[in-house]
N, C-alpha and C positions, 0 to 999 in steps of 0.2 A: 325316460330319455330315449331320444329316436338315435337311430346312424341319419349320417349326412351321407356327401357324395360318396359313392362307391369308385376307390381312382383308380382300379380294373376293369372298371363297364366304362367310364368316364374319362379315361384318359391309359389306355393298356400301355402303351409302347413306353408311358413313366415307369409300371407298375412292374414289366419286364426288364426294367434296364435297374431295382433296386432286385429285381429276383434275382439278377445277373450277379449281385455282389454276395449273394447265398451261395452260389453256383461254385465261386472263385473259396468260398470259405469251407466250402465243401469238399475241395480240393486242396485246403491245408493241412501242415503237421500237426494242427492243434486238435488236442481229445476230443470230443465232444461233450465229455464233462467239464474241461475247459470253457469252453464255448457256450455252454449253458450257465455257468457259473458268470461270465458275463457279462449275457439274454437276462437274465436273471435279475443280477444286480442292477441293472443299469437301468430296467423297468421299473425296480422299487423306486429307484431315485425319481425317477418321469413318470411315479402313477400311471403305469397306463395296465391295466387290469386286464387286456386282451391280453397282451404278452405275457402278464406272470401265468395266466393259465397254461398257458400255451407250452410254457417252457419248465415251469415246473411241472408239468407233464412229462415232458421231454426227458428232462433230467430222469425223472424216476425209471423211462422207461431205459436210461444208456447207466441205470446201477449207481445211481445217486441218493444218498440216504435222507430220511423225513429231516432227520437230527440236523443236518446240514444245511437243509435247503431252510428248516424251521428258523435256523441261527442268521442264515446269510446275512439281516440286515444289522446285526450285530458282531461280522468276524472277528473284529478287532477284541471280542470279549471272550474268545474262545481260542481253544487249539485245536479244531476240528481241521486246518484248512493248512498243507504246504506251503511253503518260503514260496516257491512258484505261485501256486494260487495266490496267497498275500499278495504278491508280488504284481500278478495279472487283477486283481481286485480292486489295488491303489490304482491303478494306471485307467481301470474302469471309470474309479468314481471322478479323478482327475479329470477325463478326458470328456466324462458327462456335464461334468459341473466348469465347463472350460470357462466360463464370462467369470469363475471367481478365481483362477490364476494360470487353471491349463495344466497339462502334464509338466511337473516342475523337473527339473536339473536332478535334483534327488532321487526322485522317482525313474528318470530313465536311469541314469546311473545305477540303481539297484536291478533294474531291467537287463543291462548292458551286461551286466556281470552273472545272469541267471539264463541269457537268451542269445540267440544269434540275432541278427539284424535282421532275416527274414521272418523270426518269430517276432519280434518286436514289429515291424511292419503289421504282420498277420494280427496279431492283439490289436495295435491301434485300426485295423480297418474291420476288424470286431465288433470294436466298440461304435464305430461310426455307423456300422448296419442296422445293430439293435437302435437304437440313436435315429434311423432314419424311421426303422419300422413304427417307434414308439411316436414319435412326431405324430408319423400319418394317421395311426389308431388312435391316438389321442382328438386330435385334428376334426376327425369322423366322426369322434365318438361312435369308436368300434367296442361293440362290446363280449365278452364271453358268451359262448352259446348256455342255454341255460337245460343242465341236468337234471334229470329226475333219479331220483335217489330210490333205490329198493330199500326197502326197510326189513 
């Protein structure tokens, strides 16, 4: 498989103004294990393989454990993961999978009562970033750099 357009050589002034929305996330209250947690999930949902690299990297390196990142696409079947984390996971998958009912009444209401309104903001334009990134790599058929492995 090739990459398509590059939409940084090709169109920068797009590519900076979704950099822009990392920028602002960069400057939330939200962890970074947060944040990766999900980068993360929301890529598994949206296959897009650039990303899961990228971010299960990431995770590991802000002290994210194999075990967890191993589980993610199964939380629900574990007790690895906080009532918060739960909490910001549903709101993930909801908010990725929005054409099949959208972040429901339930789900913010458990938000509502776990979070302030600016963290609930911050989650939902979380999930919209990775959402955008995963678009675009998908889109391009971006793909992970490929490693060579020391044996």
């Amino acid at each position: 498989m090739s990459n398509r357009v590059n939409i940084g050589l090709a169109e920068p002034e797009a590519y900076k103004a979704l950099m822009g929305i990392e920028r602002y996330l960069n400057g939330t209250k939200l962890s970074k294990t947060h944040k990766e947690l999900i980068k993360i999930r929301a890529s598994q949902i949206n296959g897009c393989a650039f990303c899961l690299d990228m971010h299960t990297k990431d995770a590991r390196k802000y002290g994210e454990t194999e075990r967890r990142i191993y589980t993610l696409s199964a939380w629900r079947e574990t007790d690895f993961f906080t009532e918060e984390e739960q909490c910001l996971l549903t709101m993930t998958e909801e908010i990725t999978l929005i054409s099949q009912a959208g972040l429901s009444d339930k789900t913010y209401e458990w938000a509502a009562k776990l979070f302030d309104e600016t963290t609930i903001a911050q989650i939902i334009m979380a999930v919209i970033g990775i959402n955008a990134w995963n678009r675009m790599a998908v889109a391009t058929r971006l793909h992970p750099p490929v490693e060579v492995e020391a044996n």
